[in-house]
C-alpha positions as CSV (number, residue, x, y, z in Angstrom):
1,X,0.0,0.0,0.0
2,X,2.7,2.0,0.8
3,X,4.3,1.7,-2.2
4,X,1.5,2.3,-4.2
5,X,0.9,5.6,-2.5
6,X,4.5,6.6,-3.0
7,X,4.5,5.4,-6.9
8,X,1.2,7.7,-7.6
9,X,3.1,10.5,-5.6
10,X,6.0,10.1,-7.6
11,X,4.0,9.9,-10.6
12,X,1.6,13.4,-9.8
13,X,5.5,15.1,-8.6
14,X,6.9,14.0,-12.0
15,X,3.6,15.3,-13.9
16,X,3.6,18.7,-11.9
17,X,7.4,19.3,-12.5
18,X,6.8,18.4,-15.8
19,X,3.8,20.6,-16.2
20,X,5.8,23.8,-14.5
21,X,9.0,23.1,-17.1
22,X,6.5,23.5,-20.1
23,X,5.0,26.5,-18.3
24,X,8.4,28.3,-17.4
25,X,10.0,27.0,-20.7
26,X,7.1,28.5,-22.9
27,X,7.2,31.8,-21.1
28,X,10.9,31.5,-22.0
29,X,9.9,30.9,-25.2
30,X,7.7,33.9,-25.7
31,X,8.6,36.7,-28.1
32,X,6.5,39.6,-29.2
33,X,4.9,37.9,-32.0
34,X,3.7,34.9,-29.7
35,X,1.0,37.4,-28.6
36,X,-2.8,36.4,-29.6
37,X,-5.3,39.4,-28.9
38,X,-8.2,36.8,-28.4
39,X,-6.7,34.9,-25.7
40,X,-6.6,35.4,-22.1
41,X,-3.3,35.8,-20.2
42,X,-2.5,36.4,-16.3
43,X,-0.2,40.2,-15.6
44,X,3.0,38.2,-15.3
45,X,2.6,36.8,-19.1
46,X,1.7,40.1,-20.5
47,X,4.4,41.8,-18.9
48,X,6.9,38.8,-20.1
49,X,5.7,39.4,-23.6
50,X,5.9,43.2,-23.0
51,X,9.5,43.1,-22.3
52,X,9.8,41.0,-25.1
53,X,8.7,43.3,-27.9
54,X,10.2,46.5,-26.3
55,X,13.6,44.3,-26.3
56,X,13.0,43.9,-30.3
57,X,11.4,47.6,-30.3
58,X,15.1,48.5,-28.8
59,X,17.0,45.8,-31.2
60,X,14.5,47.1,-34.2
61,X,15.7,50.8,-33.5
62,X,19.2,50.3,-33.1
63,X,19.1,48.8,-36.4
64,X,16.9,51.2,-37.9
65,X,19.2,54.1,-36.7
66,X,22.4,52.1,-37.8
67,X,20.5,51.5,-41.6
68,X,19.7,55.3,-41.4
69,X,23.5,56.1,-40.7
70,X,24.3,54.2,-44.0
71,X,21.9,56.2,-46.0
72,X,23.1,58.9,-45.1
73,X,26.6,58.4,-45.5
74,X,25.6,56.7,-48.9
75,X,23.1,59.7,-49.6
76,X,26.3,62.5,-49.0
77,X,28.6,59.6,-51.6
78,X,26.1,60.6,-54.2
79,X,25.6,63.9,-53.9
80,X,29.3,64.6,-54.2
81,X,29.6,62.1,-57.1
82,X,26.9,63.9,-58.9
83,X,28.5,67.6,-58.0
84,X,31.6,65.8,-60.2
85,X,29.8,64.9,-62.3
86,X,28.4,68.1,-62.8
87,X,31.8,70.1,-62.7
88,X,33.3,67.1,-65.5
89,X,30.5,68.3,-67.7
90,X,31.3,72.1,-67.2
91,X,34.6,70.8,-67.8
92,X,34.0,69.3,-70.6
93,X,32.2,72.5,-72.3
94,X,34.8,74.8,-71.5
95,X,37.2,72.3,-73.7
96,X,34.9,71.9,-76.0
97,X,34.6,75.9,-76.2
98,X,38.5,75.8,-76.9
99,X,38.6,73.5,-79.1
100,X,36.0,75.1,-81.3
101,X,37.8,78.4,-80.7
102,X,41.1,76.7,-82.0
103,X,39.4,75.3,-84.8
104,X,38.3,78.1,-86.1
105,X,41.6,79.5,-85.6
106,X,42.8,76.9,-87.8
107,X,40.5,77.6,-90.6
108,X,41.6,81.0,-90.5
109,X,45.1,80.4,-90.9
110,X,44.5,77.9,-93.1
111,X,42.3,80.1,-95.5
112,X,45.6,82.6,-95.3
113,X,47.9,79.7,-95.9
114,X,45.6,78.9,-99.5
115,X,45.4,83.1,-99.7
116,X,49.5,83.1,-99.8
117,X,49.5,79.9,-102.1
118,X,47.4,81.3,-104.7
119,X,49.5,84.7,-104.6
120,X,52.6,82.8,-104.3
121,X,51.7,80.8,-107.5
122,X,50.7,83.9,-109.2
123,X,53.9,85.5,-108.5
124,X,55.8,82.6,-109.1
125,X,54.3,82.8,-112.5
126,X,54.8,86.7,-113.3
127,X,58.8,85.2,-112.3
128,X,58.7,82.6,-114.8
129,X,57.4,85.0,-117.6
130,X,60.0,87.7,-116.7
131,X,62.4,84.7,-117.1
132,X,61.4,83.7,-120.0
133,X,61.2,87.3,-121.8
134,X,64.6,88.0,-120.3
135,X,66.2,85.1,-122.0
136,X,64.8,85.8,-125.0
137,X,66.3,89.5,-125.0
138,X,69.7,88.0,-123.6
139,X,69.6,85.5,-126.2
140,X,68.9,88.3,-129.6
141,X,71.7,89.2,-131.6
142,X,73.0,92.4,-132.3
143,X,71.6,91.8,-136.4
144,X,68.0,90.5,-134.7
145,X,68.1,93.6,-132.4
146,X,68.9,96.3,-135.6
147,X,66.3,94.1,-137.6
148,X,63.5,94.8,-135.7
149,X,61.6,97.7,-135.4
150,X,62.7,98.8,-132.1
151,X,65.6,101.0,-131.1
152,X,68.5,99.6,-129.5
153,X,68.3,102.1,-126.5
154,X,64.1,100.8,-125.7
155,X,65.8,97.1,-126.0
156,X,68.5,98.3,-123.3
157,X,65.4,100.1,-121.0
158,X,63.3,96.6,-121.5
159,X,66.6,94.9,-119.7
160,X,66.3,97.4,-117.1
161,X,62.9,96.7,-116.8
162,X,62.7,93.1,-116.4
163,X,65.7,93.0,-114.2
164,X,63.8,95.8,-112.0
165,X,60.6,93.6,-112.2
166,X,62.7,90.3,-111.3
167,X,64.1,91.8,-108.2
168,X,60.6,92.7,-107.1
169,X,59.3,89.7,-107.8
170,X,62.1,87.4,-106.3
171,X,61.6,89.6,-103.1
172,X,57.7,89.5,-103.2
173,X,57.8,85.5,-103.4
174,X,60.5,85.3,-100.5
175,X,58.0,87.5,-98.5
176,X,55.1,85.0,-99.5
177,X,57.1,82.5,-98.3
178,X,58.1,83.9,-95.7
179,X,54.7,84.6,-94.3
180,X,53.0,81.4,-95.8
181,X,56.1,79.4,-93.6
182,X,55.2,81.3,-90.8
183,X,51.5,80.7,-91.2
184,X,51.8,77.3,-91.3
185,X,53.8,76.8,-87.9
186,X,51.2,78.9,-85.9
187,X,48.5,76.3,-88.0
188,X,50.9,73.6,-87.0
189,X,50.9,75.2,-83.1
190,X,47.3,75.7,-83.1
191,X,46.3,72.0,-84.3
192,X,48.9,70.7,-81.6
193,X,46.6,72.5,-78.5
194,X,43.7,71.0,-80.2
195,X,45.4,67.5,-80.2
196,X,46.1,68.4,-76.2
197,X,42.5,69.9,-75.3
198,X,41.0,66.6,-76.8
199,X,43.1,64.3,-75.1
200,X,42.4,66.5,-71.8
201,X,38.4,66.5,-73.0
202,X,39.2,62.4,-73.5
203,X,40.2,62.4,-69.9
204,X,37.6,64.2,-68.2
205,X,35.1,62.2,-70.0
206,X,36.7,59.2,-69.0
207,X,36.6,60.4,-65.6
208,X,33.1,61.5,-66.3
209,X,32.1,57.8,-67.0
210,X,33.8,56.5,-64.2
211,X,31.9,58.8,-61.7
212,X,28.5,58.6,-63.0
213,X,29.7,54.8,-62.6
214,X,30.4,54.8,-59.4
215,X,27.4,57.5,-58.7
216,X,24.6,54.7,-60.5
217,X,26.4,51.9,-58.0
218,X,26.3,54.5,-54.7
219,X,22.1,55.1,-56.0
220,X,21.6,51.5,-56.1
221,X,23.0,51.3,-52.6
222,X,20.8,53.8,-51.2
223,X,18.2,52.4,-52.9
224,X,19.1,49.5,-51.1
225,X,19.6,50.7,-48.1
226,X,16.5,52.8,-48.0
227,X,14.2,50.0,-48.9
228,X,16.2,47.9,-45.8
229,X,15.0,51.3,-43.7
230,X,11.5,50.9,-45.0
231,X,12.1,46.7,-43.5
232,X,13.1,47.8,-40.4
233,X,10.3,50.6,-39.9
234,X,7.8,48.0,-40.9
235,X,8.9,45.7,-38.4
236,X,9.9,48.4,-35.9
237,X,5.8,49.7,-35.9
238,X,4.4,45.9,-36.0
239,X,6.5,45.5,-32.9
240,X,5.7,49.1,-31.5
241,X,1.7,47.9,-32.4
242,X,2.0,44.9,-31.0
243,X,3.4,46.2,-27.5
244,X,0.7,48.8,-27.8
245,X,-2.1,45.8,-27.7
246,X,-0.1,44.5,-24.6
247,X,0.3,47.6,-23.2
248,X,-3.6,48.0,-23.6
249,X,-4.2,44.6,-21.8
250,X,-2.4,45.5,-19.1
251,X,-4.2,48.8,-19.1
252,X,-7.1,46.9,-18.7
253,X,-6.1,44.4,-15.6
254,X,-5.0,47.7,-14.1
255,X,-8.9,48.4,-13.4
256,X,-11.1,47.7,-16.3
257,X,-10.7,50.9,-18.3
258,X,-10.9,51.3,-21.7
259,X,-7.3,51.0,-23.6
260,X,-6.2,54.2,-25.4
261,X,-4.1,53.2,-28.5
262,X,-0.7,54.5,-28.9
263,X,-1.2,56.5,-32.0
264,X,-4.8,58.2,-30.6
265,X,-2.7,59.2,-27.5
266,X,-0.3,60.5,-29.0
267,X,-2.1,63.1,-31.1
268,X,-3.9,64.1,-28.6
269,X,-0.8,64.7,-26.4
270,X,0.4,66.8,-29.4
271,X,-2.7,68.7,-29.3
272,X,-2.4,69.6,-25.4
273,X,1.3,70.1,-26.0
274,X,0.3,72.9,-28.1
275,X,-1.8,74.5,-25.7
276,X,0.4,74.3,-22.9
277,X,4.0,73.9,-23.9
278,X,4.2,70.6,-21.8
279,X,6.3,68.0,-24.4
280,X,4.0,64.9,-25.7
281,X,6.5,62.9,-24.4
282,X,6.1,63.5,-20.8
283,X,2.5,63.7,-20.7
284,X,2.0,59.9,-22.4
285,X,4.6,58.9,-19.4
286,X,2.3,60.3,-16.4
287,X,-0.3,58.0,-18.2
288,X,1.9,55.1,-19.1
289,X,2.8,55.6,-15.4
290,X,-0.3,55.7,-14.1
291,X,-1.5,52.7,-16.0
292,X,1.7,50.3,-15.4
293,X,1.6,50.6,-12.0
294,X,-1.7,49.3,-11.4
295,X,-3.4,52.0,-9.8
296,X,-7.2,51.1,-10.2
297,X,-8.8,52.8,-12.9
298,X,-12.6,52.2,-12.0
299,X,-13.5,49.3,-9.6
300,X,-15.7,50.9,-7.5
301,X,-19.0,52.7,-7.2
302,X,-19.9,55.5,-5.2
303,X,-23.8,55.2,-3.3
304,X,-23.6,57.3,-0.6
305,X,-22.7,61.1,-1.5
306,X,-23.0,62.4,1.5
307,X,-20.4,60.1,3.3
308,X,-18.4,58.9,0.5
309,X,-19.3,55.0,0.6
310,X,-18.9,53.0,-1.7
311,X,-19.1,49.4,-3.1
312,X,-16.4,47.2,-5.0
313,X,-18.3,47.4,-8.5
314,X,-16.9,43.3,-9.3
315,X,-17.6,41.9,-5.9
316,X,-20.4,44.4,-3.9
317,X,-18.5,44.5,-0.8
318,X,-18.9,48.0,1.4
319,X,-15.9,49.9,1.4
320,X,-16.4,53.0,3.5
321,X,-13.9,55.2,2.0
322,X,-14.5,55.4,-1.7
323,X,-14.6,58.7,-2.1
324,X,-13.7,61.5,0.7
325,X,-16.8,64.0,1.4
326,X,-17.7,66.3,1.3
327,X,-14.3,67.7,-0.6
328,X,-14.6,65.3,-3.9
329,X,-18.4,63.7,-3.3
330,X,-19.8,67.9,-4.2
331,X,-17.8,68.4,-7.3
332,X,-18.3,64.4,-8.2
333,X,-22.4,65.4,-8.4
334,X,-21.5,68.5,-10.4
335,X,-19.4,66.9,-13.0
336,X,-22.1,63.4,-13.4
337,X,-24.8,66.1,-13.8
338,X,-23.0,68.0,-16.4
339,X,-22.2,65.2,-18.2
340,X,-25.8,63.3,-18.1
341,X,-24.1,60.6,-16.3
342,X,-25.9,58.5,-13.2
343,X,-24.0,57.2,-9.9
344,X,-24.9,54.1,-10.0
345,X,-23.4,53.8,-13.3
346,X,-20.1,54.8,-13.1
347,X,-17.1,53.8,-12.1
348,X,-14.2,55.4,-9.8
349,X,-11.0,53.8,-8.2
350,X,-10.7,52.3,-5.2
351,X,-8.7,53.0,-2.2
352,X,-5.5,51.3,-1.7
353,X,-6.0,48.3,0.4
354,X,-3.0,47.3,2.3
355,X,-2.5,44.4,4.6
356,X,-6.1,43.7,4.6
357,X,-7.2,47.5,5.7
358,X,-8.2,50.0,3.5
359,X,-5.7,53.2,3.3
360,X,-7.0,56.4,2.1
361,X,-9.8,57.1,-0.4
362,X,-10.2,55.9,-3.8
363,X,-12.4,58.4,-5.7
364,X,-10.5,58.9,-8.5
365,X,-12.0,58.8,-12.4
366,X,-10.9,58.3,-15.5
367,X,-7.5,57.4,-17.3
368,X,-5.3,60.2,-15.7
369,X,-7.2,59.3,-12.3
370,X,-7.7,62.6,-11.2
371,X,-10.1,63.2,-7.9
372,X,-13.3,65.4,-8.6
373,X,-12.0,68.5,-6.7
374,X,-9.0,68.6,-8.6
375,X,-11.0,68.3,-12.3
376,X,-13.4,70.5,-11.0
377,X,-10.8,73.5,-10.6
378,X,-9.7,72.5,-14.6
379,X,-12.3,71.7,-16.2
380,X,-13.7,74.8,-17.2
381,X,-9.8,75.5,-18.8
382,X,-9.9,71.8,-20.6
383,X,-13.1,72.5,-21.8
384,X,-11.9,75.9,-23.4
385,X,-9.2,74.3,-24.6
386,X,-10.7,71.9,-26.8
387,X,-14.0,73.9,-27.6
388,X,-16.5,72.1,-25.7
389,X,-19.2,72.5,-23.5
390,X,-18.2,70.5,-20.7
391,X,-15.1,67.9,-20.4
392,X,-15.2,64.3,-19.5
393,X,-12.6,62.7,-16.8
394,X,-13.2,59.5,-18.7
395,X,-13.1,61.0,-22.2
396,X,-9.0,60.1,-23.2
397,X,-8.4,63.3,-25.1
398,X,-9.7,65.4,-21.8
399,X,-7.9,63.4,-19.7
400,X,-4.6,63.9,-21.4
401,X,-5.5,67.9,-21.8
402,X,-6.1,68.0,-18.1
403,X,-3.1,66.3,-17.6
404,X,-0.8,68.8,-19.6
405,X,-2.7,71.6,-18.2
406,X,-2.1,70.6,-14.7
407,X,1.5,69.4,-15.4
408,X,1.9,72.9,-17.0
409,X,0.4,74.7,-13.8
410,X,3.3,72.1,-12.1
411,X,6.0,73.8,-14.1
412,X,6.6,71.2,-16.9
413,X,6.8,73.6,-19.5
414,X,10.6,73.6,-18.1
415,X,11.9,70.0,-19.3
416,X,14.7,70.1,-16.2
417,X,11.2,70.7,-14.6
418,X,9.5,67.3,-15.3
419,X,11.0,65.1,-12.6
420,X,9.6,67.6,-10.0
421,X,6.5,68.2,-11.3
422,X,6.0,64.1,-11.7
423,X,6.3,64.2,-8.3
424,X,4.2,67.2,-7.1
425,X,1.7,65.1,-9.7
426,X,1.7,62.1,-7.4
427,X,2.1,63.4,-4.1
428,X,1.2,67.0,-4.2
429,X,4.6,67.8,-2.6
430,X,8.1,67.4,-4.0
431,X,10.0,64.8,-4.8
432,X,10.5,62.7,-1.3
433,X,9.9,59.2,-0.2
434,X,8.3,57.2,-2.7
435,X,7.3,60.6,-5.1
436,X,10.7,60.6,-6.0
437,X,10.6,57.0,-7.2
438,X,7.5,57.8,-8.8
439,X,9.1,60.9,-10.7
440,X,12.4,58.3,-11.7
441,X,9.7,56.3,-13.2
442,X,8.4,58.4,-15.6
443,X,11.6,60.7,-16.9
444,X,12.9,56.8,-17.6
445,X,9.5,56.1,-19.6
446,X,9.4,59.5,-21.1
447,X,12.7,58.5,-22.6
448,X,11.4,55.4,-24.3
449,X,8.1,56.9,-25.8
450,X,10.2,60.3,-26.9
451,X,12.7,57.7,-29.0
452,X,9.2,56.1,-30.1
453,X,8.0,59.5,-31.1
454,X,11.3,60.3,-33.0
455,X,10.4,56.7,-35.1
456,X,6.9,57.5,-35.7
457,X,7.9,61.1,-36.7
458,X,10.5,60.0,-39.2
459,X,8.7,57.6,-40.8
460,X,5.6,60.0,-41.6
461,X,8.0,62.6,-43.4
């Protein structure tokens, strides 16, 4: 019997350590993606799987920003390439300025070359005639000369003549020459800086080539590159989307409220930072704070206005100290009445219960869980501030204006302000004791949304 009892205890131990491996070995196991909206998981899970996508969020970014470096560096390799390219192509007309300048040079001095040819052939010619008449007069003889009609003395002046004419000539073709010689040296010159400014024109297209090249390779790059940017973003906001869906079931353990998503919150913060100068940043971390810390968000149900008692809206049990009268029950009745909204209906937080005993009141409404005297003294200014009638404690955008507005009356507008004003946020006092943990908290989680932010800004340019 004894045995038996010890084998079936052996057997339940082995199936219970068996069970909690799986368990602890799955939640090892978890990563962001394992997260299915339409099942149900206890806080501890959600916040495993939260860690796990802000870990790839972080991973995501880093790689993102490192891609982003590349781009850039690759983006500044272009635009020189193509400023090269650019000055090769002035370049390249300025040669081919000079070279049509030297070619026409060329043309000139070869149309002066043909010019002195022509002349030189003429004279040349006029020579050879000159010649020719001269030999024949050398060549008469004294009967031929006394023969003819002529008188001795014109055949003597004729001599004269030709030999005056001949000198002329002879020094009228060397000066041709002369001219036509140096002529065709400047041609010869001129065609020589041609030759030069075409090989230098050969170069810098060359060049030209090579660059636009290496440019078309560096574009590809980028191309590259940018469409691994457009990879990472993707998978940096399915991560950031899938963390918000976490962060929203958490939200909603915290006390049943309804989740704000990311993006909503975030334009409305934008909004309010415009009114108030408070940064977006800082005003999603008072309600990421507020949220992730569990503070109850609406458990509870006020039925006694004059006193303050309450019930526990899941279970029904009395608690005495829901909400604290008269200070918050008066302006409680004036906001619900405003509003159209009944008692019984809705929901406030609870008090703090700590070893067994309740501590404090509860009281407080909405998202930013502020207590009805406090909205009371802003509401009119939220209500301004958006153009509306009256504002809601449970509506997100009002929450989030009241929020900046009262951060802003806190001195947030400073950003070396924040930490302090975190804490006068949570304690009304500055930051001692746990306030000062409290303001830690949220400069550390204002950091992470603002490098959020810079993602979601970039990628909507």
């Amino acid at each position: 019997m004894l045995k038996r009892i010890l084998t079936s205890f052996l057997i339940v131990s082995l199936l219970f350590s068996g069970f909690l491996g799986w368990s602890f070995s799955a939640q090892a196991n978890m990563d962001c993606s394992s997260y299915d909206p339409n099942q149900t998981y206890d806080n501890a899970t959600l916040k495993t799987l939260l860690a796990a996508c802000q870990a790839d969020i972080d991973a995501t970014s880093a790689q993102l920003k490192a891609q982003q470096g590349k781009s850039s560096s690759l983006a500044s390799d272009v635009a020189l390439l193509n400023s090269l390219i650019k000055k090769a192509a002035q370049q390249i007309s300025v040669k081919n300025s000079i070279i049509a300048k030297l070619g026409n040079q060329i043309d000139q001095k070869q149309q002066v070359i043909e010019t002195l040819s022509q002349k030189l052939s003429n004279e040349n010619d006029s020579l050879a005639q000159i010649l020719r008449k001269k030999n024949e007069i050398d060549n008469m003889t004294l009967t031929e000369m006394l023969l003819s009609n002529n008188r001795i003395s014109d055949f003597f002046l004729d001599v004269d003549n030709y030999e005056t004419l001949n000198k002329a000539l002879q020094d009228s073709v060397n000066t041709v020459k002369g001219v036509k010689d140096q002529t065709t040296a400047q041609k010869t010159d001129l065609q020589q800086q041609q030759e030069a400014q075409n090989t230098l024109k050969l170069q810098i297209e060359q060049q030209q080539a090579q660059t636009q090249a290496e440019q078309q390779d560096k574009a590809a790059l980028l191309a590259s590159s940018k469409n691994q940017e457009k990879t990472y973003q993707t998978l940096l906001a399915q991560r950031q989307a899938q963390a918000a869906k976490i962060s929203a079931a958490l939200f909603k353990l915290a006390g049943g409220s309804k989740a704000i998503p990311f993006g909503d919150a975030y334009t409305y913060a934008k909004v309010a930072s415009e009114k108030t100068g408070v940064r977006p940043a800082f005003i999603l971390a008072i309600l990421k704070q507020e949220s992730n810390l569990g503070v109850d968000q609406g458990g509870c149900y006020v039925t006694d206005l004059s006193s303050g008692a309450g019930v526990r809206a899941s279970t029904g049990v009395a608690i005495a100290t829901v909400m604290k009268a008269p200070r918050d029950t008066v302006p409680f009745q004036t906001i619900l009445a405003a509003l159209g909204y009944s008692i019984a209906t809705t929901q406030v937080s609870c008090p703090e219960k700590v070893s067994g005993a309740y501590m404090g009141y509860g009281g407080a409404m909405g998202p930013t869980q502020f207590i009805p005297s406090t909205w009371i003294q802003l509401s009119s200014r939220i209500a301004n501030a958006l153009g509306e009638k009256a504002s809601n404690p449970w509506d997100p955008q009002d929450a989030i204006m009241a929020t900046a507005i009262f951060m802003s009356d806190l001195g947030a507008t400073d950003p070396s302000a924040e930490r302090t004003a975190a804490c006068k946020y949570y304690s009304g006092h500055g930051c001692t004791g746990y306030a000062s943990s409290y303001g830690n908290s949220v400069i550390k989680i204002e950091t992470s949304i603002q490098s959020d932010i810079n993602v979601i800004d970039s990628a909507s340019q």
